[in-house]
N, C-alpha and C positions, 0 to 999 in steps of 0.2 A: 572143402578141401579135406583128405583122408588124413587123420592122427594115427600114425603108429604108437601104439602100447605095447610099453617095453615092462620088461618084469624090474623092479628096483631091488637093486644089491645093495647090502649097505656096506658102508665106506669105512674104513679104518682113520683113524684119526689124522695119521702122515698123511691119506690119500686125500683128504677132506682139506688141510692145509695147505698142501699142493697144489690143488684146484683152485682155489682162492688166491695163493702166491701168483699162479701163472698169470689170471687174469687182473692183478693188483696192478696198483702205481708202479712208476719206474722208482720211489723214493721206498717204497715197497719194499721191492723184491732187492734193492741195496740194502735196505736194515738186517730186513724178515730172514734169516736161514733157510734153505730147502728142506724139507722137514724128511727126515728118514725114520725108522723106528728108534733109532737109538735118542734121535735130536731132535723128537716131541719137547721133550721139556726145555731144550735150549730154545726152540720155536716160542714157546710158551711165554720161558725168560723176558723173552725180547719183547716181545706182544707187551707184557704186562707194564715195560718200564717205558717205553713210549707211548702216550696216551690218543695221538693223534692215527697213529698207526693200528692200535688197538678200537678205535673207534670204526678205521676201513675194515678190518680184519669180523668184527662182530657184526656190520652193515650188509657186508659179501655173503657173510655166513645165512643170513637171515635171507636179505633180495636173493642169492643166486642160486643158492642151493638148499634154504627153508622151504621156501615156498616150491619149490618143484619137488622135494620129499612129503612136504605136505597133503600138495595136491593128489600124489600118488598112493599116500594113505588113509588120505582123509575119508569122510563119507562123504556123497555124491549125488546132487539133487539129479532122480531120477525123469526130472522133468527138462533139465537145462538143453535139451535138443531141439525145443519146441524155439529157443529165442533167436528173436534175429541178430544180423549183424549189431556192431556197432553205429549208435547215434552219435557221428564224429560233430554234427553241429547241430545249433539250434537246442529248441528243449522240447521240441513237439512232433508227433507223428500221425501227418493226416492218411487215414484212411476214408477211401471213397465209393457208391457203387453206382451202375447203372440201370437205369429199369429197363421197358421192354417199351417198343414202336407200335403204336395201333394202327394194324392196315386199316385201310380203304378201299372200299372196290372201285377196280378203274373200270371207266367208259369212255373208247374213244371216242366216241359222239360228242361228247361233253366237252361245251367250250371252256377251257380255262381263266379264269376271272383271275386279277389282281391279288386278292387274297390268297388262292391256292398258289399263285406262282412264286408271291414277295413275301407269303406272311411268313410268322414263326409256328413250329411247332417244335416246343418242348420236349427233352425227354429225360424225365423225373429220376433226378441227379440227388442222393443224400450223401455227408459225409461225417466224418468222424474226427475228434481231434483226442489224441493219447498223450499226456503231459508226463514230465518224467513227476512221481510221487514218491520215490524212495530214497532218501541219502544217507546211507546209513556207515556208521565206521566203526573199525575193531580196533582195540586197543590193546598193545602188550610190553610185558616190560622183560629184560635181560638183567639179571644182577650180574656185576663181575664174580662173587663168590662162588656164584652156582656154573657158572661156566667154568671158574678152573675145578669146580669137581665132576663136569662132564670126563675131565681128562684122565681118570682115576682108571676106566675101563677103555678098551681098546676101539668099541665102537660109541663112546661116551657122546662124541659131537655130532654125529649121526641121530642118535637117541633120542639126546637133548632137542636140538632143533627142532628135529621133528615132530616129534611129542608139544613142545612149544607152540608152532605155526598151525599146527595140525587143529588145535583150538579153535586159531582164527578164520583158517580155511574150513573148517565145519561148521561152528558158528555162521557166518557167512550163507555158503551150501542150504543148510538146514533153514534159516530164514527165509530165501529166496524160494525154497518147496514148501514154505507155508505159508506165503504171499501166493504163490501159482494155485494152491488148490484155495486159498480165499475166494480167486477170482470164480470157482463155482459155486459157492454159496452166496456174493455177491450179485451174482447173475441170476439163480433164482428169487433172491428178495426185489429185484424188478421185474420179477413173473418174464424172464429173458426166456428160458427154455420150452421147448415145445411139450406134454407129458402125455406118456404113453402108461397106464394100467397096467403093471406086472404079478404076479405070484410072487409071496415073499420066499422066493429061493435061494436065500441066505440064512434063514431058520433051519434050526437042526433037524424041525418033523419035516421038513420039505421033501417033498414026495418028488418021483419019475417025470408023475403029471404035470407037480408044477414046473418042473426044469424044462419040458418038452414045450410048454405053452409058453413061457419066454421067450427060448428059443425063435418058438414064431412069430413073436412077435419083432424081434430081434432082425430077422429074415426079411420079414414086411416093411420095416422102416427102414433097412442098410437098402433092401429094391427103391423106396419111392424114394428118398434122396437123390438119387442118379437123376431124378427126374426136375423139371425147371417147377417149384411153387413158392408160393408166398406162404405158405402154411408155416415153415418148420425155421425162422426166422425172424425176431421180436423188430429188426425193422420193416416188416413186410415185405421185403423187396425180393423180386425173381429172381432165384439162385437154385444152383443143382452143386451137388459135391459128385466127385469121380469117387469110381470104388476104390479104388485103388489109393484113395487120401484119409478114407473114414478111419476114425479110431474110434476103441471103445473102453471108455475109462471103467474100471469096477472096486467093489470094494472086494478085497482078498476071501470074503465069505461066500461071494456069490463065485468069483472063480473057484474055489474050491469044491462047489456044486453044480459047477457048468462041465457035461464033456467037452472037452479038449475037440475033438471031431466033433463034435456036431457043431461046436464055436464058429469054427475054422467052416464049417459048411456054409454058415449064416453070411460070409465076406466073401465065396468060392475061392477061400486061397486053402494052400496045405496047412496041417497041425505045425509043419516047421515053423510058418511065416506070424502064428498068431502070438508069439511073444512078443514081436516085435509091433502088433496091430493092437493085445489087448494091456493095456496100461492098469495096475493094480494101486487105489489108490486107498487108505486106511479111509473109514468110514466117517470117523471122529473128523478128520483131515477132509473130507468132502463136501463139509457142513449141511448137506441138507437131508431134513428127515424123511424117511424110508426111501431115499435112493439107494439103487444097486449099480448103476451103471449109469454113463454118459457116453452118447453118441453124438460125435463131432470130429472134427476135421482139426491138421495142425494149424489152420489161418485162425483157428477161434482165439491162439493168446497172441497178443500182442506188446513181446517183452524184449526188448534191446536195453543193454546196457548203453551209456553218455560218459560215465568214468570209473575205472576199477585199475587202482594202484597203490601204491605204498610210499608212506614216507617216515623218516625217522628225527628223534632230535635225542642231543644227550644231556642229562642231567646232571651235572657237576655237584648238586648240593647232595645226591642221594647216589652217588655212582652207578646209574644204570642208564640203561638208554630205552628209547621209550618209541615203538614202531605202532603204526596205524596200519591200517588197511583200510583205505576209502570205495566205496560201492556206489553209484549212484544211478536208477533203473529207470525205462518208461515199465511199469507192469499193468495191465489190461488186455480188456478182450472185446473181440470184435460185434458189430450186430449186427454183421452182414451172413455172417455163415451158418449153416444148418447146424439147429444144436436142439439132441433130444435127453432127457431125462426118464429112465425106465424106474417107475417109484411103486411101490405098494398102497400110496395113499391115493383114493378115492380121486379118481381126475373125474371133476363134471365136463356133462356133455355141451357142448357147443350147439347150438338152439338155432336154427335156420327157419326163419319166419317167410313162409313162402309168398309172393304177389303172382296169383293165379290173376289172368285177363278174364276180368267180366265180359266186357263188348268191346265190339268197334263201334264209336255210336256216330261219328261221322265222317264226311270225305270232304276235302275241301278243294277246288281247281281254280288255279289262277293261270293269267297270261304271261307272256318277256314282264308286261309291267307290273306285275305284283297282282292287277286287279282281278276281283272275283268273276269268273263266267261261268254260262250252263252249256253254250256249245262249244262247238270244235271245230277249227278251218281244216280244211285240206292243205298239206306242206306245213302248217306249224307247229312250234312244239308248246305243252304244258306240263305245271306242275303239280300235282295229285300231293296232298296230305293226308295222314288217317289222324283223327282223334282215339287212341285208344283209352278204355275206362282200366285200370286197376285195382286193383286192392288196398297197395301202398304205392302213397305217392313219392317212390322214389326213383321213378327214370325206368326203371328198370323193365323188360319184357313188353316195350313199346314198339317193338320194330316188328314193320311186318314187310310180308312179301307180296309183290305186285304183279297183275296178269293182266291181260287185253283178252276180249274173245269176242266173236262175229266182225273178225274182222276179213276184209278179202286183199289185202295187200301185203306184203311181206316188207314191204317198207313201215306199215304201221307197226309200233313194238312200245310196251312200256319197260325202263330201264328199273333196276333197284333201290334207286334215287326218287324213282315214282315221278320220272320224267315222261309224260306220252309223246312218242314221234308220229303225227300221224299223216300217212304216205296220199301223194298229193293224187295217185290213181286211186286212192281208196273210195271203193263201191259202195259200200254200206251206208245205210241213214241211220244207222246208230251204234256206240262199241260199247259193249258192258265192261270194267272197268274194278278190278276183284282184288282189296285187299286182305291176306290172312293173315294172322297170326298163329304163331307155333311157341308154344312151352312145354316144360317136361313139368308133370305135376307129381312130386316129391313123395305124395304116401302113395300114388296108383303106379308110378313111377313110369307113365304112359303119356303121349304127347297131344296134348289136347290144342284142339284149334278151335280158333273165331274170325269170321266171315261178314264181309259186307261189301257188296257190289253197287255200284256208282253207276247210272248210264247217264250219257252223255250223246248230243244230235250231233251228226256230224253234216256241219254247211262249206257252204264255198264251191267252185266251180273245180272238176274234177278238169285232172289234167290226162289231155288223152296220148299213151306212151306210142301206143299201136293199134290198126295201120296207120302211119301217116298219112293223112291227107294231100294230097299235088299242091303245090299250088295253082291259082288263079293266075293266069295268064290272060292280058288286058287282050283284046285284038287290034 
């Protein structure tokens, strides 16, 4: 919902008491006089010699018109756009995500068994749980003394209040922008961030070159965001961010040495749009060493206020009255969403240990019953295994691809399941039978294959399609 920002006037003393009068008790506005310039101080009068009246009067002053001069003057966590609504219940906020379905190749040939049609298949569910961690309250106090010398100057109540609330509304403000940028130093001390190699283009010798080579780097990682990986996300899970949601947090040093255009190139939006995209956060305030900038999205904080109000008591033995300001936060950040860190410090390389295929070293064929054989009927079907040999025994680059050859029927076929159908006209007395393998080999960056053909006799009584035969007619 859209907040109108109005400019704040300040109020004359009558007009300040006025406001308050209107929306007072009915026992109120019977005591209390209408306050004009002349009949401030008969206002005053009456205020002071009735203490219960003086206690509504000092409470309105604070609830209804402190805090909203306050807030108009106070400082202003430049983060507070990122939180969400209110947590009207409960004390927790589950976040969740979901991964990605592994096809299967279909075959409609392929009869359907039990398992494919009842079983479960999974699909790898994490979540999150954000507890509220903050309850924090302000404390302030009102002397009567100092309130009748607000009344000295014509905007004294105006002044006072403000000046007063404006404390606690900053105090406040200011705590809750140094909880929000904890949460990125917080997040790299669990190695949460993905890190990208910058030029330290926040140093004063910082050259063209190195502003130009951030930049692209900058470019390169706002493009492959858009994109679904597991790379750029300390829970692993498949996530892409839209461009149009990236932010890019910085320390005011590196903004200072970023153009403005070429910024704005790096997101393809205009120079207008990138105040609003790039977030300037104090270095000190971002806690982690040699970062200059964070790239993430606004789903990374995860901050709803649970309770934010006021309440007051009065002190009889010390005449003053004593207002709180209670806060109470879930504040966190998510680990589902892409989050990069552009640092000056040395990121080592990620080491990808390659499993090249030594061999195919055997084939294995069995029947419907599981049992091993060497031949092959006409009209039935088998199932072909490869043993592949690797390097590392981890699963991985075991799959290969299945072929038939010398065959003369177009019913004979092997499926990628390395199922053989073989066709019950099939002419041949033997099928070769060719598993390969394919991987990409990482320094030659070329696809190297391994081969191993299986033959197999093809038995049984061939079925004849055409010409039909007449029948035998008896005499």
């Amino acid at each position: 919902m859209a907040v109108e920002v109005k400019t704040l006037k300040p109020s004359s003393n009558a007009q300040t008491l006025d406001r308050i009068r209107n929306k007072a008790s009915t026992e109120y506005r019977a005591r209390i006089p209408a306050a004009t310039q002349a009949g401030v101080n008969a206002t005053m009068q009456k205020l002071m010699e009735y203490r219960p009246l003086r206690n509504e009067f000092i409470d309105a002053l604070v609830n209804r018109i402190g805090l909203v001069l306050a807030r108009n003057n106070s400082w202003t966590n430049p983060l507070s756009e990122f939180k969400a609504g209110m947590l009207n219940f409960g004390d927790t906020i589950e976040e969740y995500h979901m991964g990605l379905i592994k096809a299967k190749t279909y075959d409609p040939d392929r009869d359907s068994l039990e398992k494919e049609l009842f079983g479960t298949e999974r699909v790898e569910v994490q979540s999150s749980f954000h507890k509220i961690n903050r309850m924090d309250k302000y404390k302030v106090t009102i002397d009567s003394p100092m309130l009748n010398r607000a009344f000295l100057e014509t905007d004294g109540l105006t002044n006072f209040i403000s000046q007063t609330m404006e404390a606690v509304t900053t105090s406040d403000n200011w705590d809750e922008f140094l909880l929000t940028c904890q949460l990125f130093a917080e997040y790299e001390f669990n190695n949460g961030f993905y890190k990208v190699q910058v030029p330290d283009v926040a140093a004063d010798n910082s050259t063209e070159a190195d502003a130009k080579a951030t930049l692209r780097k900058l470019r390169s990682v706002a493009d492959n965001l858009t994109f679904i990986s597991t790379r750029y996300n300390p829970a692993g899970m498949p996530m892409a961010a839209k461009r149009s949601d990236l932010l890019l947090f910085v320390t005011p040093e590196f903004n200072a040495a970023i153009d403005v255009e070429a910024l704005a190139g790096a997101f393809n939006i205009s120079s207008a749009q990138v105040h609003g995209r790039i977030i300037p956060i104090p270095a000190e305030q971002m806690g982690i060493d040699g970062a200059q900038a964070i790239m993430t999205t606004k789903e990374f904080f995860v901050i709803a206020d649970s309770l934010f109000e006021t309440a007051s008591l009065y002190n009889p033995d010390s005449l003053q009255n004593n207002y709180w300001l209670h806060h109470h936060q879930v504040v966190s950040a998510s680990r589902f969403v892409p989050a990069v860190v552009f640092t000056t410090e040395v990121v080592e390389s990620i080491v990808v240990t390659p499993n090249p295929v030594v061999a195919i070293t055997s084939i294995a064929v069995t029947d419907r019953d599981g049992a091993d054989v060497v031949n092959v009927t006409r009209g039935e079907v088998y199932q072909f295994t490869a043993d592949v040999d690797t390097t590392l025994d981890d699963g991985t680059n075991e799959v290969v691809h299945w072929s038939v050859s010398d065959n003369t029927s177009l019913l004979t076929y092997i499926t990628q399941q390395g199922v053989l159908h073989v066709g019950g006209a099939e002419d041949a007395a033997t099928l070769d039978i060719t598993a390969t393998t394919v991987w990409i080999d990482p320094d030659g960056a070329e696809t190297v294959s391994k081969t191993l053909v299986e033959t197999v006799t093809v038995v049984g009584d061939k079925l004849v399609l055409w010409p039909v035969e007449p029948p035998v007619v008896e005499p």
